[in-house]
KOLKOL-69621 format. One record per residue (C-alpha): residue in three letters; z negated, y negated, x. Coordinates in steps of 0.02 Angstrom, whole numbers, plus 50000, padded with zeros to 5 digits. Last residue first. Layout:
N
alaZYX...
% end
This chain:
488
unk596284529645204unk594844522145299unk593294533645364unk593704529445542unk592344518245589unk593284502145605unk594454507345441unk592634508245352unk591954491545414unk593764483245364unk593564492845178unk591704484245185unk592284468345215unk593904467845089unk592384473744939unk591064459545030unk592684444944972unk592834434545130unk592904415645152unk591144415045012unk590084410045166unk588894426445179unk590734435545169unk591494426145335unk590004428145412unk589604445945409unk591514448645427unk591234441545589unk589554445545650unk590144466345620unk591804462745718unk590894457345868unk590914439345932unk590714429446088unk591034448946159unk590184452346351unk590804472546404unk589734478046566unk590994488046673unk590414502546808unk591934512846711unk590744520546596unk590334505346511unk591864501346492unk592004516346379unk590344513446293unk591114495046252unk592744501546204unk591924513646063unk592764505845898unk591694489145879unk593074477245886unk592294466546025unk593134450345978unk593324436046097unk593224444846262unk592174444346433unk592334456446565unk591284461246704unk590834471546861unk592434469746946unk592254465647133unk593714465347227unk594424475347371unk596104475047307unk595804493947240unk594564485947122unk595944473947061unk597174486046991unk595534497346934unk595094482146840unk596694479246754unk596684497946715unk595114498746636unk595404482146526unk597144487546482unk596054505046410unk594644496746319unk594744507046167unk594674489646046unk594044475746143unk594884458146118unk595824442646202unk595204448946378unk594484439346514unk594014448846692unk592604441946767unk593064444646959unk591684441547115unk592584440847271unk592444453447411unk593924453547454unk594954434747460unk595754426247316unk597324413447287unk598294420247115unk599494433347069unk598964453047110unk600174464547129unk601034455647259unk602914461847326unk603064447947432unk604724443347362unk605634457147276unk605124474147192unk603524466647113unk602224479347051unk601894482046902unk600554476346763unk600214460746869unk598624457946890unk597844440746867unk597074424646946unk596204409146904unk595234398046979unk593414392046886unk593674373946841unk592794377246688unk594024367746557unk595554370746644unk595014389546710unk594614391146526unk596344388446465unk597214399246591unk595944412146553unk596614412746378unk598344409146411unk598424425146531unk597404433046390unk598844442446294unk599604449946438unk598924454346567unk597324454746584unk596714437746638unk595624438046788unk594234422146812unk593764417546989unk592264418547098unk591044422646968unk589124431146949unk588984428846787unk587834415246687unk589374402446649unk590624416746590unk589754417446400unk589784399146375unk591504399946434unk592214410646326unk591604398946188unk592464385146273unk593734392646283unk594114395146114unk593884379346077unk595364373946206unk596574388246118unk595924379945945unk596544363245991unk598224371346097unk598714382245933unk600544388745969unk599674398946137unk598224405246020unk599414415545915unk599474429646053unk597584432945963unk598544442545843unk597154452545722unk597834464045581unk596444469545454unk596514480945317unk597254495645410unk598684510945363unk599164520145509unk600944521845556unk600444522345734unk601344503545749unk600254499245618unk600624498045428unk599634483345343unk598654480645188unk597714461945180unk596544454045290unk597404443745428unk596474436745581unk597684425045702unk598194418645523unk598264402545600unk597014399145433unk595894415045498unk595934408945683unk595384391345640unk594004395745523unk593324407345661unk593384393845788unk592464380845671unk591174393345614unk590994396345840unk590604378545842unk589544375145714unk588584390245783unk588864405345692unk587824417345572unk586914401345487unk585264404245423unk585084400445223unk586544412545159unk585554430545251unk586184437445385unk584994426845524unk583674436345450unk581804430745384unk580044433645470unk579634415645507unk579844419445696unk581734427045682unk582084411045587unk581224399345696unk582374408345837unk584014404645784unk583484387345729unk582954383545909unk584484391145961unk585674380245830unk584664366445882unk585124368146060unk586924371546041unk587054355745947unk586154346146071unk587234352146218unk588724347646110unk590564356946216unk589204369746285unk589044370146475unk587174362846476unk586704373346327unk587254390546372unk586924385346543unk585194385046527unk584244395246396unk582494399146406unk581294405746273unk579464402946289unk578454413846197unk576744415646136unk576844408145974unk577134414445792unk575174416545779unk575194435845782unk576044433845957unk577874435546004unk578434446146114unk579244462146046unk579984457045882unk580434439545982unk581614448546127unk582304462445989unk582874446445877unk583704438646023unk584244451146127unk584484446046289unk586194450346373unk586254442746521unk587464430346433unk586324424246297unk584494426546333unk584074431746491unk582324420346543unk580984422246445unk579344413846505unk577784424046400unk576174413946384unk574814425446353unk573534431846241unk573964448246196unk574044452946409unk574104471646413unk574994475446228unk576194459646248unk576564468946417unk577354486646331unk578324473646206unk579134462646335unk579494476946438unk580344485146288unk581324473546265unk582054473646416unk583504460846454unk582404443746405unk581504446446563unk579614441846580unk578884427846679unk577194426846634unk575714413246578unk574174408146686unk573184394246631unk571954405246565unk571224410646733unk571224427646855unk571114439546694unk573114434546677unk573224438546835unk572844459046840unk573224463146669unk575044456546683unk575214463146862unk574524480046819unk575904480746680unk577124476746800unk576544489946948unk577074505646794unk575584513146725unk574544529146800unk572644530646747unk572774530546572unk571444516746527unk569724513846512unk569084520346677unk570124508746791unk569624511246983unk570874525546983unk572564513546939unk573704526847010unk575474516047014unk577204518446949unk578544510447019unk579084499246868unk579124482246933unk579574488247143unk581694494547109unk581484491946910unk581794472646930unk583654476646995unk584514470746855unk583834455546825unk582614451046695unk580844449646775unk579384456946726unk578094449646773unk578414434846904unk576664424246870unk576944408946764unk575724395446824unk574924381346714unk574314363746786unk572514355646707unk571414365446828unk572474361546987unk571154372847085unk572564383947018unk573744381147117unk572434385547269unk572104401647203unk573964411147195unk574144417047364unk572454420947377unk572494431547216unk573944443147290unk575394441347421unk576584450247291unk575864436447157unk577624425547149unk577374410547072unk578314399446928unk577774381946904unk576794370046773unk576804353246728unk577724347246875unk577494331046954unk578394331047093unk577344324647230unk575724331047148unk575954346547062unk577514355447137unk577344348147305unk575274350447322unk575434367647254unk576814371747422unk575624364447528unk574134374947461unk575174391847450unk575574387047640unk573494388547679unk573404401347546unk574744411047617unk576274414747534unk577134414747357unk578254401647255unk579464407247118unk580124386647125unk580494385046927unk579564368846899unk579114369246725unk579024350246631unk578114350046484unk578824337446347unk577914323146303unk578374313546457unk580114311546402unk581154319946561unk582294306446650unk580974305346776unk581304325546813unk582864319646820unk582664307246967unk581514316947067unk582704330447068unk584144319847107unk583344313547239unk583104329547298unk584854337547296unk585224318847402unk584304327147523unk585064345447535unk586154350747383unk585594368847387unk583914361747386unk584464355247211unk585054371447147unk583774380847210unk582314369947102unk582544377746955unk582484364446814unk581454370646680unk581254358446514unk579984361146363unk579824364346191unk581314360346152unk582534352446002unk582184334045967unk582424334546188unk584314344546166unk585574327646172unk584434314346283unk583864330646400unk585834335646408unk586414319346438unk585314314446597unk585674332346667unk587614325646666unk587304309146739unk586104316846874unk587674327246920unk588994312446909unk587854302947013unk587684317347143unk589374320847156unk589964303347195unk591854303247177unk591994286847153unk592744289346961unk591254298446957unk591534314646821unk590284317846690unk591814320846576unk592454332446670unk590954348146666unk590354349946810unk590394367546824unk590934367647035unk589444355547070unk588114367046971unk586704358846891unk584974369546843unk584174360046717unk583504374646595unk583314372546417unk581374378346341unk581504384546172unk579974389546083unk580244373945958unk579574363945791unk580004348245883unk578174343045878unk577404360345855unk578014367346013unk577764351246104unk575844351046045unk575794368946108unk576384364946265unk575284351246305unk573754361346257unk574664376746390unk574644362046543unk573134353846527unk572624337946450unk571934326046582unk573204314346595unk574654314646468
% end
């Protein structure tokens, strides 16, 4: 659309599809997913073939589209020509974002503008403002292009320069110290209205403290979903009195889902809810995806998940009985249960995949199939014969592990799996189950330098089960109390 600017062509989008979600394009060789596949071979095709199905599945569902241009310089030349061939793909009523995180001189700033705006056509693109206004001025002598300054930003190390404190003495009408993020926020979005921000989905309160500085702006949220983004807490922060003022970004949540499009409207859904003040517990927004409903109603008639009376080993009396070891007779709902896993895996840093023996060997034997992410495991003792390994699989030091369990309850297998591997030389920062049980495994991961990801928690499940008549709320609420120890 000539001529309209970048933030009145995002709010038309918005309203169109109804949408603050913005997917991200970002295509990995290694999580190709099969069925994009060449038959020649031909990475690139099969690449441009899968961003070409996610923007035809999730476009009645976003607001805009964000490919991050790393993963295609990654690819060299041919990385660029598929660039310029999905950003083509792209309807031209949808904004495109160019996620580049661009920052230097004005002279280079000016090259680097002229890329993003006029050879490829972006709508808008992310900067850097360390180098400061100069840096920043000549994309904006693009009057009808948006920028989203880095803010806030949602990795783990953003509090090493965002939050360093700064003495702001020029400002009379404030409190004189404030953390360098805020500044930022107050700083450039005073520079020109076509500046939005990058801030992280993992910090809340971030979101909320720079709402307050900059009311007006454009928030980009990257971290929902894997990183750990908080939905609800992300949109009670951020969002403006007009039920705008967020982006939301997902990427390979949708791209690696088994129905791009369906994982797209359930997030756009998701979020309308939070935004028109209701609660995704109640019977008119879905707990669940379709997907996930489908996985849950599998496991409960494989009677995987049992409610009833039963006498553990402990001799302790509990209303629910979960067997995830009956995956391995189920090979359908083994293969959708990977692929929920594997929505979780695709934003960690991975090398290969660890089962924990034993229970989730099949597990993470089924999602290195389906991601194409190796596999290896530790053995619970060590071999006598052979070459005596304790760890099975082909893996180097140094590697990144997620470690894939079938559930959490005290955490304790998952501890002393990644212990096995840590004294490898491995990295184990991870691990990703089905069903956190909600009984303190989490805090004790947690205190092991391991950051617990569940596709499910206890609390969701019998939330769902009950708000769709599979549960009676009386069985719930005797499972909540057995969780929290107040059971007899």
């Amino acid at each position: 659309m000539p001529g309209q600017s970048f933030f009145s062509k995002l709010v038309t989008a918005v309203e169109r599809n109804d949408s603050l979600l913005c997917v991200g394009l970002d295509p990995l060789p290694e999580q190709l997913p099969a069925v994009y596949r060449s038959d020649t071979g031909n990475i690139i095709a099969s690449l441009l073939a899968w961003n070409k199905a996610v923007i035809v599945a999730t476009s009645p569902y976003v607001c805009a589209y964000k490919p991050n241009i790393a993963f295609y310089e990654a690819l060299g030349l041919p990385g660029m020509n598929l660039l310029a061939a999905t950003l083509a793909a792209i309807p031209p009523h949808i904004p495109i974002i160019l996620d580049a995180k661009r920052g230097d001189i004005d002279s280079t700033a000016a090259a680097y503008a002229h890329a993003c705006f006029d050879v490829w056509g972006a709508d808008a693109v992310t900067v850097s403002p360390y180098l400061g206004r100069d840096s920043i001025r000549p994309f904006l002598d693009y009057p009808d292009k948006g920028l989203f300054v880095l803010c806030h930003t949602s990795n783990p190390g953003a509090a090493d320069f965002q939050e360093l404190e700064i003495n702001e003495w020029r400002s009379l009408d404030r409190e004189p110290h404030q953390p360098l993020y805020i500044h930022v926020a107050r700083t450039t979005t005073r520079w020109s209205a076509n500046i939005g921000l990058v801030v992280g989905a993992t910090f809340p309160d971030a979101i909320r403290a720079t709402r307050d500085a900059a009311p007006d702006a454009w928030f980009l949220v990257p971290g929902i979903g894997a990183q750990g983004g908080d939905l609800e807490a992300v949109l009670d922060a951020g969002l403006r009195p007009d039920g705008q003022g967020l982006i939301i970004n997902a990427s390979r949540s949708v791209a690696l889902a088994p129905d791009p499009g369906e994982a797209a409207r359930y997030l756009r859904d998701a979020i309308n809810v939070v935004r028109r003040g209701a609660r995704p517990q109640t019977s008119s927004a879905p707990i669940f995806t379709p997907a996930l409903t489908r996985l849950v109603d599998g496991l409960v008639n494989l009677e995987a998940i049992k409610f009833g009376e039963f006498t553990l080993a402990s001799g302790r009396h509990s209303p629910i009985y979960i067997d995830l070891r009956l995956l391995v007779s189920a090979p359908d709902l083994l293969a959708q249960a990977a692929d929920a896993y594997a929505a979780v895996v695709s934003d960690l840093p991975c090398d290969r995949v660890a089962g924990v023996p034993y229970a989730a060997l099949p597990i993470g034997t089924a999602l290195s199939l389906r991601t194409g992410i190796p596999m290896i495991y530790p053995r619970k003792e060590a071999k006598a014969y052979g070459l005596g390994k304790d760890i099975e699989g082909a893996w180097q030091p140094g590697y990144c592990i997620v470690l894939i369990e079938d559930l959490i309850t005290s955490g304790g297998s998952i501890i002393k799996s990644a212990e096995r591997l840590r004294e490898a030389g491995l990295i184990v920062e991870h691990v990703v189950v089905l069903i956190d049980r909600e009984q303190g495994g989490v805090d004790n991961l947690a205190a092991h330098g391991i950051t617990a990801h569940s596709v499910f928690t206890m609390t969701q499940l019998l939330d769902d089960l009950v708000a769709r008549d599979r549960l009676p709320a009386e069985r719930a609420g005797q499972v909540r109390a057995f969780l929290n120890g107040s059971y007899a």
